[in-house]
N, CA and C atoms as a LAMMPS dump frame, in Angstrom:
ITEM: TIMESTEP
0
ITEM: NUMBER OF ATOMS
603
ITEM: BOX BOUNDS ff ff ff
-5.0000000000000000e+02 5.0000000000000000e+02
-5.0000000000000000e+02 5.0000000000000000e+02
-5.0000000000000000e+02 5.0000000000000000e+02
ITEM: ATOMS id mol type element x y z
1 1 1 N 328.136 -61.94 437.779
2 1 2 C 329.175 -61.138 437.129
3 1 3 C 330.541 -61.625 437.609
4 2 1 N 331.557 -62.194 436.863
5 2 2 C 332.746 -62.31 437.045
6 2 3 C 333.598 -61.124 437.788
7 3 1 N 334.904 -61.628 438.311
8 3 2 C 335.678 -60.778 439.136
9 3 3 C 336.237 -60.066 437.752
10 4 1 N 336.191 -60.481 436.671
11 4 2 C 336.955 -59.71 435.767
12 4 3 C 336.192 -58.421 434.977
13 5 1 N 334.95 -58.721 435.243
14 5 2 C 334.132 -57.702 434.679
15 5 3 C 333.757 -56.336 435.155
16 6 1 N 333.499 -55.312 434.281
17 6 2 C 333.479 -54.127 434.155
18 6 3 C 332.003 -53.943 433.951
19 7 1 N 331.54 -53.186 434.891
20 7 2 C 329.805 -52.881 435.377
21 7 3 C 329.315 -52.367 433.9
22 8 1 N 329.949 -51.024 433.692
23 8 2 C 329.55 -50.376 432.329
24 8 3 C 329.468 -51.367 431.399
25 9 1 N 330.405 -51.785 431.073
26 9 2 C 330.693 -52.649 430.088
27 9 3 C 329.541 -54.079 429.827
28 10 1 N 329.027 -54.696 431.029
29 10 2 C 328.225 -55.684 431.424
30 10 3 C 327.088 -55.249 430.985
31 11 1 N 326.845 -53.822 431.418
32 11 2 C 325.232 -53.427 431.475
33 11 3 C 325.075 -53.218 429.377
34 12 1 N 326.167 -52.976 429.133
35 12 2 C 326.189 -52.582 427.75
36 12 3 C 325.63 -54.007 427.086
37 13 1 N 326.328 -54.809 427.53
38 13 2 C 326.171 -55.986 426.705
39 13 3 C 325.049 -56.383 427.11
40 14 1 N 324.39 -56.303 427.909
41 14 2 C 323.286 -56.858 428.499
42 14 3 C 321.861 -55.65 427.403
43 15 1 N 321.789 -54.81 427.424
44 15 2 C 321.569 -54.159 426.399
45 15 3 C 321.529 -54.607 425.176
46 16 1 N 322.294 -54.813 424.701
47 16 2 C 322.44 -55.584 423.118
48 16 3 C 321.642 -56.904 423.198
49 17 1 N 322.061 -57.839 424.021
50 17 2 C 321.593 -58.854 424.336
51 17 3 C 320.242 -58.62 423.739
52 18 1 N 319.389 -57.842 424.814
53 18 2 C 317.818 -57.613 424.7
54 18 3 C 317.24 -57.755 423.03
55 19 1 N 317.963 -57.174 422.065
56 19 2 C 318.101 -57.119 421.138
57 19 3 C 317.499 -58.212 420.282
58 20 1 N 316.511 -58.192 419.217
59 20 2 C 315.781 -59.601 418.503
60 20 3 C 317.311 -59.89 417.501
61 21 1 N 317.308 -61.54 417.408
62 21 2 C 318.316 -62.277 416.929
63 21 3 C 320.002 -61.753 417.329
64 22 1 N 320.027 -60.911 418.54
65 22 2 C 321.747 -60.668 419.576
66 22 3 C 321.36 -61.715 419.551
67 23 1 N 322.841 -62.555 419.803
68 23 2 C 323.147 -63.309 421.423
69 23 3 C 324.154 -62.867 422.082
70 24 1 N 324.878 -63.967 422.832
71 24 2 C 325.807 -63.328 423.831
72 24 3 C 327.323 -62.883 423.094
73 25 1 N 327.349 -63.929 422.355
74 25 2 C 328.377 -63.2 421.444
75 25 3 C 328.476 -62.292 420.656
76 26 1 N 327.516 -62.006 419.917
77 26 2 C 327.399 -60.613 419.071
78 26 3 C 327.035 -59.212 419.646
79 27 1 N 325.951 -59.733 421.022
80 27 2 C 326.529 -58.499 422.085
81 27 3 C 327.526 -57.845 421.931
82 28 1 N 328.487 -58.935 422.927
83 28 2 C 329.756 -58.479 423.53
84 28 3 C 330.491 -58.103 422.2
85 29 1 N 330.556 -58.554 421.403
86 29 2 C 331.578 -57.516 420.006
87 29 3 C 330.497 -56.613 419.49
88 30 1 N 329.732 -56.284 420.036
89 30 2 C 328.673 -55.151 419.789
90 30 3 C 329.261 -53.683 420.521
91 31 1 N 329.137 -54.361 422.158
92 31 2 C 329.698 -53.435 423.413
93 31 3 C 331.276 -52.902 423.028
94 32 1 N 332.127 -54.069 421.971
95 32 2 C 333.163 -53.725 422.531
96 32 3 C 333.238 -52.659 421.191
97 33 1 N 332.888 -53.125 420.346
98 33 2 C 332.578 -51.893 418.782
99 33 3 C 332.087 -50.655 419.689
100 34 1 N 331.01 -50.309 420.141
101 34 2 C 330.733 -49.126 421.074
102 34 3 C 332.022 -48.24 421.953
103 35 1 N 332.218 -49.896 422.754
104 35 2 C 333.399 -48.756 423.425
105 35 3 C 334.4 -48.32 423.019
106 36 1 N 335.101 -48.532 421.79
107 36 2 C 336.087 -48.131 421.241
108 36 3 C 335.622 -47.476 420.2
109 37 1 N 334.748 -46.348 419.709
110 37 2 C 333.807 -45.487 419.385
111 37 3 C 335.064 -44.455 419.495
112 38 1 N 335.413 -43.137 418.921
113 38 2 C 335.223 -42.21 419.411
114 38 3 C 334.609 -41.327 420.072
115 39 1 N 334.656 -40.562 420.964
116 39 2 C 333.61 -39.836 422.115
117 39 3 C 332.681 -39.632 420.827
118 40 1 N 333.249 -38.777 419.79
119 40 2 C 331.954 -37.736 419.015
120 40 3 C 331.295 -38.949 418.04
121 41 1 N 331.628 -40.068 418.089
122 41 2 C 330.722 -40.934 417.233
123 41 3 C 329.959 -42.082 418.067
124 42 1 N 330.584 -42.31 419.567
125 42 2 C 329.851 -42.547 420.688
126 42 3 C 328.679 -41.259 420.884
127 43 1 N 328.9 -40.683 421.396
128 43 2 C 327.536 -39.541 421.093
129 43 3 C 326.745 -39.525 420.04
130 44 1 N 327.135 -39.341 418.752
131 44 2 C 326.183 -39.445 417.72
132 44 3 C 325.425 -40.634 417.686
133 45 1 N 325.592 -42.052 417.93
134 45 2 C 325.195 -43.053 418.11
135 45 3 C 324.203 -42.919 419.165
136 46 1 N 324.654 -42.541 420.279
137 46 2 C 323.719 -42.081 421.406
138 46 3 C 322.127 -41.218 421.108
139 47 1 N 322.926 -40.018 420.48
140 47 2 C 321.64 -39.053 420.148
141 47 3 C 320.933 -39.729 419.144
142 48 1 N 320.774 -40.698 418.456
143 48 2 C 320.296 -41.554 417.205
144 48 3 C 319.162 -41.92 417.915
145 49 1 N 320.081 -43.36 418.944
146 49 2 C 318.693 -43.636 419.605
147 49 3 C 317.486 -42.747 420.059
148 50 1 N 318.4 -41.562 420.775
149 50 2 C 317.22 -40.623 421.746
150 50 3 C 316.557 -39.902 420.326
151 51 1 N 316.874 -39.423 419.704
152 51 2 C 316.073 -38.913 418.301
153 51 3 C 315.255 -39.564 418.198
154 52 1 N 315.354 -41.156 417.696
155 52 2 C 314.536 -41.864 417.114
156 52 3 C 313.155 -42.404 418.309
157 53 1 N 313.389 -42.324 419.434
158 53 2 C 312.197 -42.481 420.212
159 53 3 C 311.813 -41.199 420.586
160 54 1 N 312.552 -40.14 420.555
161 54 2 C 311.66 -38.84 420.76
162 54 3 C 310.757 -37.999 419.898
163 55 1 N 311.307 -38.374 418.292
164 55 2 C 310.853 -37.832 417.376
165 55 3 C 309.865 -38.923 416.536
166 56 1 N 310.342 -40.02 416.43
167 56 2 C 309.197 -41.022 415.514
168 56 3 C 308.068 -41.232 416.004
169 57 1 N 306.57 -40.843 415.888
170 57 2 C 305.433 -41.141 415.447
171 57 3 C 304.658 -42.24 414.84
172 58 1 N 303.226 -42.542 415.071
173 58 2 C 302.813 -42.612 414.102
174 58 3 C 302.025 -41.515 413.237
175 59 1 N 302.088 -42.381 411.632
176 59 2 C 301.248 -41.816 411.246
177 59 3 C 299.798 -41.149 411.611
178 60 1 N 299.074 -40.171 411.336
179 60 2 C 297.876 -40.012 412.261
180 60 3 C 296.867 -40.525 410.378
181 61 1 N 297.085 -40.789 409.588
182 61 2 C 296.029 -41.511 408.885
183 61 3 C 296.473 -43.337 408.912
184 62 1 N 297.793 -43.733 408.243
185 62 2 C 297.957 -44.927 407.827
186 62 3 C 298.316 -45.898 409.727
187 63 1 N 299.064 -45.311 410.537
188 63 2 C 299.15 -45.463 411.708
189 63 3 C 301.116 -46.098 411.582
190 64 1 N 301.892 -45.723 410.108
191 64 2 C 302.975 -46.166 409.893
192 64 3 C 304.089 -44.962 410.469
193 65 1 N 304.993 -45.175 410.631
194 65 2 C 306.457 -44.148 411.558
195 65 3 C 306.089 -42.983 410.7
196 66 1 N 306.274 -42.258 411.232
197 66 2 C 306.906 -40.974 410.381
198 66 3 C 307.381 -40.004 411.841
199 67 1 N 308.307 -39.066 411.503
200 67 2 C 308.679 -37.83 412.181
201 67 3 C 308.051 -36.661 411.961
202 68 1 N 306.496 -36.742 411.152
203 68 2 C 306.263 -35.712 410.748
204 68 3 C 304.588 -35.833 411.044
205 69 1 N 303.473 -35.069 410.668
206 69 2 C 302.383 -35.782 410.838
207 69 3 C 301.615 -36.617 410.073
208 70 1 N 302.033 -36.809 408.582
209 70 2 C 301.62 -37.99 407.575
210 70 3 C 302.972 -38.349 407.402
211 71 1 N 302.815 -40.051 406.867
212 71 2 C 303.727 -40.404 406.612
213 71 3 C 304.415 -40.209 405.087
214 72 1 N 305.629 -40.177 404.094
215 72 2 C 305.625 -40.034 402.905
216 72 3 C 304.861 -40.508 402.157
217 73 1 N 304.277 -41.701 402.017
218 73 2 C 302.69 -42.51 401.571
219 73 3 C 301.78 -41.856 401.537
220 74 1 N 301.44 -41.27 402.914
221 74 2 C 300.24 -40.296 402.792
222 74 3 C 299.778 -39.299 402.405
223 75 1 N 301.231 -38.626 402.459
224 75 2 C 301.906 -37.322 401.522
225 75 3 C 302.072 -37.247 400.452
226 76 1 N 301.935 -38.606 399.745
227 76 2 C 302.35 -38.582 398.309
228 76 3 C 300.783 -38.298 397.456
229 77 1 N 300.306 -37.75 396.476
230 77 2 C 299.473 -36.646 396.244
231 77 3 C 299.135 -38.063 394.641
232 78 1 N 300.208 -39.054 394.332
233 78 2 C 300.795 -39.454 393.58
234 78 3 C 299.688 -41.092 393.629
235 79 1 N 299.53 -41.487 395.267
236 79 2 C 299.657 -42.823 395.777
237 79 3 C 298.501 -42.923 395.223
238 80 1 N 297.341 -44.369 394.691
239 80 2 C 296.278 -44.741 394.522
240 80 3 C 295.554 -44.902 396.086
241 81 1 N 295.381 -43.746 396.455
242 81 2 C 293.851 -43.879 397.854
243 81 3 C 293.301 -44.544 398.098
244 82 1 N 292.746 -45.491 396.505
245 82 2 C 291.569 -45.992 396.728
246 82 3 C 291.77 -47.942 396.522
247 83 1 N 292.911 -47.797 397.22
248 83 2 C 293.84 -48.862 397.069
249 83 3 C 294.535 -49.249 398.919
250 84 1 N 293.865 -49.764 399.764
251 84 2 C 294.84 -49.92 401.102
252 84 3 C 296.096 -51.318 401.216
253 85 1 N 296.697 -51.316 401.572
254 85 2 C 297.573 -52.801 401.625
255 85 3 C 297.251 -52.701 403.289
256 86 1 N 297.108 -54.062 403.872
257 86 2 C 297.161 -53.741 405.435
258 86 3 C 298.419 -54.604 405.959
259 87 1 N 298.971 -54.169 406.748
260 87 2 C 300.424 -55.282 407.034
261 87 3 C 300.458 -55.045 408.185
262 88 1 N 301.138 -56.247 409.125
263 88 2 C 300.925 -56.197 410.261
264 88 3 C 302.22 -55.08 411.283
265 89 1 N 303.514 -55.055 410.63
266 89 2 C 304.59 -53.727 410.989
267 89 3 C 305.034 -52.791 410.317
268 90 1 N 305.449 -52.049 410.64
269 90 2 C 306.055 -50.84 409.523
270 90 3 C 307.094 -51.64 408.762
271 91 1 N 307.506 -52.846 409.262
272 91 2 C 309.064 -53.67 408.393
273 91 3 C 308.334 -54.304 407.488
274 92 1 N 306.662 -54.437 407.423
275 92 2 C 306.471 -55.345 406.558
276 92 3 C 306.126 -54.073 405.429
277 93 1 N 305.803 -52.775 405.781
278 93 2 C 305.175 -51.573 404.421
279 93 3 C 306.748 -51.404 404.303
280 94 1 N 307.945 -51.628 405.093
281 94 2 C 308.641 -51.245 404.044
282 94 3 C 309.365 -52.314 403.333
283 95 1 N 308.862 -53.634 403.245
284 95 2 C 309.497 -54.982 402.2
285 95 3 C 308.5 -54.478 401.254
286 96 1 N 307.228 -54.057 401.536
287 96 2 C 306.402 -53.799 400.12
288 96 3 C 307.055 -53.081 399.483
289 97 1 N 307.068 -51.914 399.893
290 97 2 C 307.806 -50.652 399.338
291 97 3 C 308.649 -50.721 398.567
292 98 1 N 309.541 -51.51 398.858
293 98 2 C 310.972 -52.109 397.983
294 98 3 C 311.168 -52.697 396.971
295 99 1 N 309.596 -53.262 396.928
296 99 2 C 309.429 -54.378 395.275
297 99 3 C 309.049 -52.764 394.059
298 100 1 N 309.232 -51.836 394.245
299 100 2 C 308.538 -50.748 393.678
300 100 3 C 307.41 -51.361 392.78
301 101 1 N 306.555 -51.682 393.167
302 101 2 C 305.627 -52.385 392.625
303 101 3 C 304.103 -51.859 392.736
304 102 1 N 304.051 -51.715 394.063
305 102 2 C 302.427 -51.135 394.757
306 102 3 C 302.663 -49.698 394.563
307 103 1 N 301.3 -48.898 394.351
308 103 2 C 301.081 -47.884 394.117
309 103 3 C 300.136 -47.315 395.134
310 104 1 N 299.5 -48.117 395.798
311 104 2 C 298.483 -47.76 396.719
312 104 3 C 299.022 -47.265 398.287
313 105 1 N 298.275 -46.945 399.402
314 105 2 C 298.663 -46.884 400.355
315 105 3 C 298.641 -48.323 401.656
316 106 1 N 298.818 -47.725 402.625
317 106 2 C 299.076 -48.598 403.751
318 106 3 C 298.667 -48.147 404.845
319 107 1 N 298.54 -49.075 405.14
320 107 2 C 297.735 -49.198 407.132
321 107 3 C 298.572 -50.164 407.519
322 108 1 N 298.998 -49.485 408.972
323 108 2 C 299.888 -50.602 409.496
324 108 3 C 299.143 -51.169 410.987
325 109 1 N 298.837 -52.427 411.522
326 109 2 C 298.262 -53.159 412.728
327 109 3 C 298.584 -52.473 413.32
328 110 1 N 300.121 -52.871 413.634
329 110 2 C 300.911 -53.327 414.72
330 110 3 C 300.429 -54.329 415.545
331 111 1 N 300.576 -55.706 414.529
332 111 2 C 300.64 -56.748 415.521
333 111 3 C 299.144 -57.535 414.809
334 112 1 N 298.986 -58.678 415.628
335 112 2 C 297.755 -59.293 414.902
336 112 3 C 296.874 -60.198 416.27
337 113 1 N 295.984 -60.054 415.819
338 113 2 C 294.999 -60.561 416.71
339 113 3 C 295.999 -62.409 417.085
340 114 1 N 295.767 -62.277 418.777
341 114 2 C 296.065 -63.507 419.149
342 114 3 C 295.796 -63.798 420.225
343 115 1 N 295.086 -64.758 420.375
344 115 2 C 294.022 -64.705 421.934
345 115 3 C 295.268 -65.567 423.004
346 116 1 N 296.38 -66.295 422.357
347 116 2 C 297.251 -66.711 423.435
348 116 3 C 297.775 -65.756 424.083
349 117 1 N 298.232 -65.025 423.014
350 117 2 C 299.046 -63.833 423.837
351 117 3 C 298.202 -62.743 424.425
352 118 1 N 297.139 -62.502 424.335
353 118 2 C 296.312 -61.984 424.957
354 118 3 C 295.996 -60.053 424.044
355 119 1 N 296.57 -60.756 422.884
356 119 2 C 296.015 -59.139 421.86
357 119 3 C 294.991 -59.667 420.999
358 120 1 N 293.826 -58.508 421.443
359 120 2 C 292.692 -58.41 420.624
360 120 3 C 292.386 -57.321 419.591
361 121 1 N 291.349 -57.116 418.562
362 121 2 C 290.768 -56.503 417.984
363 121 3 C 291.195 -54.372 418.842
364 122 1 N 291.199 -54.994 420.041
365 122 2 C 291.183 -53.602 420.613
366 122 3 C 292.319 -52.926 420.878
367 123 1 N 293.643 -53.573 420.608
368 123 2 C 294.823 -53.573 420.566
369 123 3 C 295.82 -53.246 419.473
370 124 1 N 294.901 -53.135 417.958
371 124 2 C 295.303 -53.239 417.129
372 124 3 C 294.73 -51.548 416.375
373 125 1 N 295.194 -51.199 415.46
374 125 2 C 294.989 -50.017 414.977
375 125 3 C 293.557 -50.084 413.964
376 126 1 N 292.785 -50.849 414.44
377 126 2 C 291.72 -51.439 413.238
378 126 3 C 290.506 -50.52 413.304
379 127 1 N 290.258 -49.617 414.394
380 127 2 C 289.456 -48.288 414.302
381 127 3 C 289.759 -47.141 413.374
382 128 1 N 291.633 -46.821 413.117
383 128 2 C 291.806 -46.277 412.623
384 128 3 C 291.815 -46.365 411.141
385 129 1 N 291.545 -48.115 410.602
386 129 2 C 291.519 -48.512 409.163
387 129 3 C 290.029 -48.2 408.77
388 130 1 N 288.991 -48.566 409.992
389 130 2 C 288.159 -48.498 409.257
390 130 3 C 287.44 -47.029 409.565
391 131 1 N 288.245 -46.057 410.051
392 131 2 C 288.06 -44.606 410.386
393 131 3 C 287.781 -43.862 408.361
394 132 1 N 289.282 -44.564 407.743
395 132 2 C 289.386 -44.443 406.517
396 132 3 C 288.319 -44.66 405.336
397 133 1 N 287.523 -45.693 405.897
398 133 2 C 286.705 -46.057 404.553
399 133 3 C 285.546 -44.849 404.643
400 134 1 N 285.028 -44.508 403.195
401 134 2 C 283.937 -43.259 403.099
402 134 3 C 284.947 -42.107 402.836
403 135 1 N 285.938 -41.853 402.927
404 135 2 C 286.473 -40.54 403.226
405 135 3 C 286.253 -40.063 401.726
406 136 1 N 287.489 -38.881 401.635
407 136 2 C 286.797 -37.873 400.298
408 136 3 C 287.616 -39.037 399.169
409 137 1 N 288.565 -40.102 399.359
410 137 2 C 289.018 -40.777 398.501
411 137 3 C 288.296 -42.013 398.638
412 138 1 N 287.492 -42.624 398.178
413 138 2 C 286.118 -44.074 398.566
414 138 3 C 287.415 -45.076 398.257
415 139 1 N 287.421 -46.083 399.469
416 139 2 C 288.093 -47.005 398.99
417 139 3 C 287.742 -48.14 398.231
418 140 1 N 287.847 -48.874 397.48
419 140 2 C 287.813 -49.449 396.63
420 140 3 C 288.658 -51.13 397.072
421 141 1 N 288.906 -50.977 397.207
422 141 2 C 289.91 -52.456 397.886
423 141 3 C 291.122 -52.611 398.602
424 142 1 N 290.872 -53.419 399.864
425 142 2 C 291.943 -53.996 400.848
426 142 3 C 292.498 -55.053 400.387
427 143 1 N 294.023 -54.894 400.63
428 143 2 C 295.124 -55.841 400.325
429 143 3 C 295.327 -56.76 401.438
430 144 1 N 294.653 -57.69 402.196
431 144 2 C 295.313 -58.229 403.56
432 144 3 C 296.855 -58.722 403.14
433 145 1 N 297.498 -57.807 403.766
434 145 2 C 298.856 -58.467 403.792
435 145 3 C 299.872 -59.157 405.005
436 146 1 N 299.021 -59.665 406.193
437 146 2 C 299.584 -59.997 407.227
438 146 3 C 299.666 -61.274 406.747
439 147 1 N 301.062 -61.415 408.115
440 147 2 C 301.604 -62.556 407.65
441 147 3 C 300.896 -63.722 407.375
442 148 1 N 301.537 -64.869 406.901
443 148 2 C 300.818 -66.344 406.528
444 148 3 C 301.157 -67.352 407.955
445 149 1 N 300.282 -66.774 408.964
446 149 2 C 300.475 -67.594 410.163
447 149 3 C 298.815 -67.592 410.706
448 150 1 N 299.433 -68.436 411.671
449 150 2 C 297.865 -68.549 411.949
450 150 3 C 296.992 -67.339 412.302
451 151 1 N 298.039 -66.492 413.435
452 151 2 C 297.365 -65.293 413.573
453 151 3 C 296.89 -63.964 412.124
454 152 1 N 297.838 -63.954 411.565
455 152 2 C 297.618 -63.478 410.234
456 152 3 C 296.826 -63.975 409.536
457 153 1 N 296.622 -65.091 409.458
458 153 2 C 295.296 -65.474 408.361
459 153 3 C 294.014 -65.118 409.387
460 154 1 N 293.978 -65.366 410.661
461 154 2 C 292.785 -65.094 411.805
462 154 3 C 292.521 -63.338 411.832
463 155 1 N 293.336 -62.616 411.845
464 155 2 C 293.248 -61.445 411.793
465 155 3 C 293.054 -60.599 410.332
466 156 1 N 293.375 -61.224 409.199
467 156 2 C 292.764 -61.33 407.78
468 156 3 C 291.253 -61.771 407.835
469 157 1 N 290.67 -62.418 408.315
470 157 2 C 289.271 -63.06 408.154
471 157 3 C 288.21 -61.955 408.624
472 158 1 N 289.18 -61.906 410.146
473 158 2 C 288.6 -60.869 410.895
474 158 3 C 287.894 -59.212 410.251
475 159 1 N 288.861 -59.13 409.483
476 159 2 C 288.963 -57.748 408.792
477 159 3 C 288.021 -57.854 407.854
478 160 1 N 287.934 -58.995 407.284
479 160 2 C 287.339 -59.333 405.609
480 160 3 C 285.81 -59.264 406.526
481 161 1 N 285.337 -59.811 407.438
482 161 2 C 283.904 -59.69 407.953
483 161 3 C 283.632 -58.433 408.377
484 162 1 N 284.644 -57.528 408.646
485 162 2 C 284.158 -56.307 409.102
486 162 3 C 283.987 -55.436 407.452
487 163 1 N 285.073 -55.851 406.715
488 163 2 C 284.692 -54.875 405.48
489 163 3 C 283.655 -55.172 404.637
490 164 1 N 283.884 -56.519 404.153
491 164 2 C 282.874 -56.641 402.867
492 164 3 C 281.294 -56.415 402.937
493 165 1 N 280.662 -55.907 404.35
494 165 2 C 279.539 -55.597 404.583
495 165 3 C 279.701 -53.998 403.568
496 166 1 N 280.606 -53.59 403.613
497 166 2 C 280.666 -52.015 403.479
498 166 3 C 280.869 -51.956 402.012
499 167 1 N 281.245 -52.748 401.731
500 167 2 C 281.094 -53.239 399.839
501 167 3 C 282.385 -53.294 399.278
502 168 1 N 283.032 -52.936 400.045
503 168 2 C 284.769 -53.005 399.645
504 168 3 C 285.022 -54.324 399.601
505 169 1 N 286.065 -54.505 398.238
506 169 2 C 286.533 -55.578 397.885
507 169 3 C 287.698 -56.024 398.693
508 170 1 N 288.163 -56.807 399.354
509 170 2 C 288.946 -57.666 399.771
510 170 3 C 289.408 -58.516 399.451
511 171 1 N 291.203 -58.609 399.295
512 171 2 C 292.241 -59.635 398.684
513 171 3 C 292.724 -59.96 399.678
514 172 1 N 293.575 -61.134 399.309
515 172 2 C 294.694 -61.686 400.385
516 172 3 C 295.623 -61.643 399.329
517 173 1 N 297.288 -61.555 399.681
518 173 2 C 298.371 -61.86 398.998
519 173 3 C 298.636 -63.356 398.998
520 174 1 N 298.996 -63.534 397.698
521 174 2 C 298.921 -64.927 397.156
522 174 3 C 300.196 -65.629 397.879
523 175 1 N 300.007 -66.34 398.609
524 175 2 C 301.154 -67.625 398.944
525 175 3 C 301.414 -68.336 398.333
526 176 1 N 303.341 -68.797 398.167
527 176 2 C 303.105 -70.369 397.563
528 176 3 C 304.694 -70.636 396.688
529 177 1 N 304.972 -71.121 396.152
530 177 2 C 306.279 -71.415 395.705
531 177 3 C 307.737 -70.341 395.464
532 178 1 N 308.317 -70.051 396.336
533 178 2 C 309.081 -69.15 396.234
534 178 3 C 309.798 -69.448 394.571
535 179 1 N 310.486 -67.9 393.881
536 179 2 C 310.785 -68.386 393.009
537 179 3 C 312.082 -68.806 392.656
538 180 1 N 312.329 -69.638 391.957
539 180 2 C 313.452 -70.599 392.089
540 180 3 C 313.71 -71.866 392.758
541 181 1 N 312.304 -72.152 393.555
542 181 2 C 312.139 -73.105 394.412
543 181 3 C 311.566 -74.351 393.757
544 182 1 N 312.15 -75.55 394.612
545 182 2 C 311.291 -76.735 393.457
546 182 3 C 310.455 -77.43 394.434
547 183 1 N 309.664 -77.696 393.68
548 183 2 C 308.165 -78.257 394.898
549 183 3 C 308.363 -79.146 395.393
550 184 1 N 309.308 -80.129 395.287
551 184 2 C 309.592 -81.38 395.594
552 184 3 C 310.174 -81.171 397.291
553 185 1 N 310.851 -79.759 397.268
554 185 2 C 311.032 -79.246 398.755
555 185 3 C 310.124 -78.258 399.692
556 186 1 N 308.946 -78.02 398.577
557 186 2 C 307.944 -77.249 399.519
558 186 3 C 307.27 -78.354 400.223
559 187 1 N 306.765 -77.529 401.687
560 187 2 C 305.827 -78.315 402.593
561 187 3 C 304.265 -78.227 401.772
562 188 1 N 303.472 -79.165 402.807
563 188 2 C 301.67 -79.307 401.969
564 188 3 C 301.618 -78.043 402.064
565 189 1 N 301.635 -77.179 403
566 189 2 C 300.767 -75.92 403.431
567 189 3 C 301.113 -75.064 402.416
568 190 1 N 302.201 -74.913 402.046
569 190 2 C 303.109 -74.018 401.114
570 190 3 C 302.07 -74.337 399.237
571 191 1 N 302.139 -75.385 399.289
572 191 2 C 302.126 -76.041 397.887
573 191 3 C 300.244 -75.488 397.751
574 192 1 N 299.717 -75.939 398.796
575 192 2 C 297.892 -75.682 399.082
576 192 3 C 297.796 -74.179 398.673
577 193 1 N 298.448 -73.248 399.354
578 193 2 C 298.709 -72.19 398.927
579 193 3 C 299.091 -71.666 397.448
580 194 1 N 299.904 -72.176 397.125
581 194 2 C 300.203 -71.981 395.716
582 194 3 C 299.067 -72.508 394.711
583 195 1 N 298.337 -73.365 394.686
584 195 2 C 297.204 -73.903 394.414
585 195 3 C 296.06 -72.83 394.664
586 196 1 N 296.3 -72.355 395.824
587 196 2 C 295.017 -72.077 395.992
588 196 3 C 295.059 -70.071 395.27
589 197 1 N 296.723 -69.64 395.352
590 197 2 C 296.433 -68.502 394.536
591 197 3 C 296.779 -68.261 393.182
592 198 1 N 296.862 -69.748 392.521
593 198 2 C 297.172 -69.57 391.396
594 198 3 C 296.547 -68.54 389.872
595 199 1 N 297.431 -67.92 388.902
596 199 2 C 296.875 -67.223 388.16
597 199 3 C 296.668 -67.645 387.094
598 200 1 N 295.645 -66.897 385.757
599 200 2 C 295.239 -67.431 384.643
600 200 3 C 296.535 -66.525 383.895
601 201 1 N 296.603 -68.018 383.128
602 201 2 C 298.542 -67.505 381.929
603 201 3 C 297.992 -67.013 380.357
C-alpha cells in the first residue's frame, strides 16, 4: 500500500477487484463512484447487497434464485412441465428466457461435472432433476443446455445415460454458425457442429 493511500478506500477497491471481468482500473473508478455516493444511496447500495444474499434462494423444485419458495417458472401454472431445459447457471435460464421463445421449465446445475477441478456428479443439483421425473406432470423431454465445452458436453452425456433408461427423450441445443456469420471465419469445431445440428428446410 502506498504512503498515499487510504485503508477504506484500498479495501474498497480490492473488493471490486475480486469481481469476474474488474480489473484494477475499473475497480478504482468503481470505489471512487461509491465514495462519492450520497450517504442514503451509499446505504441503499449497501442494503442491496445484504438483501440479495440474505433473501435469494434456491428454487426448492427447478434449484434456480428466487426470494420466494418456487421460482416464477415454477409458479407459472402457464409453463409446459413436461418440457425441462437443463443449464448449467441461473445467467444461462435467464439468456433463455429472453429469446421469449421456450415455454417449458428449467433446472439449473450449478456448474458442470469436471474432474480437474475436482466437481462431480455429487456436487451438482442432478438428484434434484431427477427427483422431478414421474411426478404428477410425466416428463416428456430434456433440453441439455450446458455449455458447448468440454465439461458441458461431458456433463450432457452424463445426464443422457442416466435419463434415457427412464424413457425420456433427450436433446442437445444445436451448435454452429452464428447468425450473420460467414463460415469462411468459423473454426472446424464450430462448422462440425453446425453440420451436425442441421435442420430439414
Amino acid at each position: 500500500m502506498s504512503a498515499y493511500s487510504v485503508a477504506p478506500l484500498e479495501k474498497l477497491v480490492e473488493q471490486f477487484e475480486k469481481m469476474p471481468g474488474i480489473g484494477a482500473k475499473t475497480a478504482q473508478r468503481l470505489a471512487y463512484y461509491v465514495l462519492n455516493l450520497p450517504d442514503s444511496q451509499a446505504e441503499d447500495f449497501a442494503n442491496a447487497i445484504l438483501d440479495a444474499h440474505t433473501k435469494i434462494k434456491y428454487c426448492k423444485v427447478c434449484c434456480n434464485l428466487t426470494d420466494k419458495e418456487l421460482c416464477p417458472v415454477c409458479r407459472n401454472e402457464a409453463r409446459d412441465k413436461t418440457t425441462i431445459c437443463v443449464v448449467e447457471t441461473p445467467r444461462d435460464a435467464a439468456a433463455l428466457e429472453n429469446t421469449h421463445e421456450y415455454k417449458g421449465v428449467y433446472h439449473v446445475l450449478h456448474g458442470a461435472i469436471s474432474p480437474l477441478n475436482d466437481v462431480g456428479p455429487d456436487q451438482l443439483s442432478i438428484k434434484e432433476l431427477l427427483a422431478r421425473i414421474g411426478t404428477d406432470d410425466p416428463v416428456k423431454e430434456v433440453i441439455m443446455a450446458t455449455n458447448a465445452t468440454v465439461e458441458g458436453d461431458a456433463t450432457a452425456m452424463y445426464l443422457s445415460r442416466l435419463l434415457k433408461p427412464m424413457g425420456i427423450k433427450v436433446t442437445r441445443l444445436a451448435y454452429g454458425i452464428p447468425v450473420g456469420g460467414d463460415l469462411e471465419y468459423a473454426d472446424e469445431n464450430t462448422l462440425a457442429r453446425a453440420l451436425e445440428g442441421r435442420n430439414e428446410l
